[in-house]
PAVEX-331144 format. One record per residue (C-alpha): residue number from 1; residue in one letter; chain; x, y, z. Coordinates in steps of 0.05 Angstrom, whole numbers, padded with zeros to 5 digits. Layout:
<nr NUM | rest A | kette A | east X | north Y | up Z>
...
This chain:
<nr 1 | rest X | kette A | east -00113 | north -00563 | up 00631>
<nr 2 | rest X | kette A | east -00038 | north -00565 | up 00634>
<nr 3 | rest X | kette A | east -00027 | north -00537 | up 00704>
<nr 4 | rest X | kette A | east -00081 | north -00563 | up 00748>
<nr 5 | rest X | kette A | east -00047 | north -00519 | up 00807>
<nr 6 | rest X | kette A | east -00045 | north -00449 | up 00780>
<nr 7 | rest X | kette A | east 00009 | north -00437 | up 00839>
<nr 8 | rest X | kette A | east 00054 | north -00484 | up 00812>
<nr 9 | rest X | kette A | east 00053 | north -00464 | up 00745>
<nr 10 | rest X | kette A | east 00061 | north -00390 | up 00768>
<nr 11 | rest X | kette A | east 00127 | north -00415 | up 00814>
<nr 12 | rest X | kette A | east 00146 | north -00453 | up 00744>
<nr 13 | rest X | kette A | east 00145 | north -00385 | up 00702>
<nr 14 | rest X | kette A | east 00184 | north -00344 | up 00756>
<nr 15 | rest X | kette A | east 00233 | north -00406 | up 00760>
<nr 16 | rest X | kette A | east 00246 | north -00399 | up 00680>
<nr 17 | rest X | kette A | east 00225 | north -00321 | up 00672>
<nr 18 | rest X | kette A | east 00301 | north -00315 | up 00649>
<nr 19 | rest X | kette A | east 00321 | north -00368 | up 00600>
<nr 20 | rest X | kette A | east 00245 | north -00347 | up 00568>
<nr 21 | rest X | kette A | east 00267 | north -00278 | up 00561>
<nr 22 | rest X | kette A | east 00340 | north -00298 | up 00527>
<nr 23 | rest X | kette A | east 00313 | north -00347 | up 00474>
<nr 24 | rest X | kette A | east 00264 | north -00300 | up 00453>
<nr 25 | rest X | kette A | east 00319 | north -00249 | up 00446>
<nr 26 | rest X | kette A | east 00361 | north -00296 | up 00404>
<nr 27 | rest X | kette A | east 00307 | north -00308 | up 00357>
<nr 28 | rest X | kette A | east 00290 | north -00233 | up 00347>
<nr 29 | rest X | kette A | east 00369 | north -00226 | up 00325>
<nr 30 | rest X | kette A | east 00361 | north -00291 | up 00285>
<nr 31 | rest X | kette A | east 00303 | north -00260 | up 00252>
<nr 32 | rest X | kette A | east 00341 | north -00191 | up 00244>
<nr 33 | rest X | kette A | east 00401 | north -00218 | up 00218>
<nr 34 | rest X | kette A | east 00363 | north -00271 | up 00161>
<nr 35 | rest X | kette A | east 00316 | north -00206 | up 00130>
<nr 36 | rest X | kette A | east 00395 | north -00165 | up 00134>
<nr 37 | rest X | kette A | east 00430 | north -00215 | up 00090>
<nr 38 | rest X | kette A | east 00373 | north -00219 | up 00038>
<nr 39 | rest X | kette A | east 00403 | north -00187 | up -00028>
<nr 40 | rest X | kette A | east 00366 | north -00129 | up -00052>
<nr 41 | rest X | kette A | east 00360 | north -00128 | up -00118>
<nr 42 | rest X | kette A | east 00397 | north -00079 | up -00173>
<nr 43 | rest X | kette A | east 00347 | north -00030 | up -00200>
<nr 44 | rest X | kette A | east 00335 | north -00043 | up -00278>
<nr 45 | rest X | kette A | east 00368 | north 00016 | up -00314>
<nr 46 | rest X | kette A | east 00310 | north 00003 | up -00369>
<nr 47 | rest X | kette A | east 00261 | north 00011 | up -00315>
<nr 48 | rest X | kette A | east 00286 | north 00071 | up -00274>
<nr 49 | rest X | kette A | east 00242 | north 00116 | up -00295>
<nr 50 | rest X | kette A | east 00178 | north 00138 | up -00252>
<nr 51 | rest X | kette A | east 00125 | north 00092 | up -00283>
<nr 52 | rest X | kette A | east 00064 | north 00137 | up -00312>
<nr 53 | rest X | kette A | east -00012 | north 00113 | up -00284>
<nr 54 | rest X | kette A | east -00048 | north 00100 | up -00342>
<nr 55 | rest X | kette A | east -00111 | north 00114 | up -00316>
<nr 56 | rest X | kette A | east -00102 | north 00181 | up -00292>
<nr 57 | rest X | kette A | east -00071 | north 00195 | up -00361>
<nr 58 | rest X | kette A | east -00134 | north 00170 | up -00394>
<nr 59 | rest X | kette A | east -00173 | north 00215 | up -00345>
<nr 60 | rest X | kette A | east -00135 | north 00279 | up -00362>
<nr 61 | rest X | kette A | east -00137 | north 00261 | up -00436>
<nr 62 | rest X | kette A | east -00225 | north 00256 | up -00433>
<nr 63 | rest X | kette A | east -00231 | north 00312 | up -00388>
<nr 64 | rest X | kette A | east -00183 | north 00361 | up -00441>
<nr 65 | rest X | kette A | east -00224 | north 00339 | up -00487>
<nr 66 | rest X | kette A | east -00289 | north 00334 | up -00460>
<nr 67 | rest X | kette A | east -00270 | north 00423 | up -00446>
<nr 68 | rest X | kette A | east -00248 | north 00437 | up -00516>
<nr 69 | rest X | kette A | east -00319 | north 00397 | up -00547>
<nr 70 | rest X | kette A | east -00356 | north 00444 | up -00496>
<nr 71 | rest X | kette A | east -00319 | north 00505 | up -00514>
<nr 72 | rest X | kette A | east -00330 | north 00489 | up -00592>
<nr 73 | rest X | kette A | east -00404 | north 00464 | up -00587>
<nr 74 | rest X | kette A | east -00424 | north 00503 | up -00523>
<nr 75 | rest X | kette A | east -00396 | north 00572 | up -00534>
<nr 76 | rest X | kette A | east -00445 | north 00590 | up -00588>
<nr 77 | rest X | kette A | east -00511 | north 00550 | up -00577>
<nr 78 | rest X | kette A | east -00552 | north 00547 | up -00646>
<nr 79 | rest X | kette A | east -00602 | north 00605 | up -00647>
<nr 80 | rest X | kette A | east -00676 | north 00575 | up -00640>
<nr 81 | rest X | kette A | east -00722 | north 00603 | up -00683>
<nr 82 | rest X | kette A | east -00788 | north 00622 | up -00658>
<nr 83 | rest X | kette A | east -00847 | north 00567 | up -00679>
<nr 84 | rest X | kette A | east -00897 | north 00589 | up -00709>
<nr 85 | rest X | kette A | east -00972 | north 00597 | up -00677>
């Protein structure tokens, strides 16, 4: 264990409370200012446009079709004849 007098090492931190607090301030605005001067970069023109999910176009596509083979097949169900006795 570092501090084998907890007393001491709490006079230690109230000693140096202040120059603690001020470097972590300076990195927080060295961290700020380094993600600031990061470029963004320049939207594609190509690529502007809203990008489509495939998948839920797939899912419309089978589910319009999956109503029109109902309405075709299902609408009129084939008359059953009665079976013969």
């Amino acid at each position: 264990m570092p501090y084998q007098n907890p007393e001491r090492k709490r006079h230690w931190e109230r000693e140096h409370r202040e120059k603690r607090n001020a470097m972590r301030r300076m990195q927080r605005l060295n961290t700020r200012s380094e993600c600031q001067s990061i470029p963004k970069p320049a939207p594609d023109p190509v690529s502007n446009q809203n990008p489509q999910n495939t998948w839920k176009t797939m899912l419309g596509w089978a589910i319009g079709i999956g109503v029109v083979l109902f309405a075709i097949g299902g609408a009129n169900p084939p008359l059953s004849s009665p079976r013969p006795n």
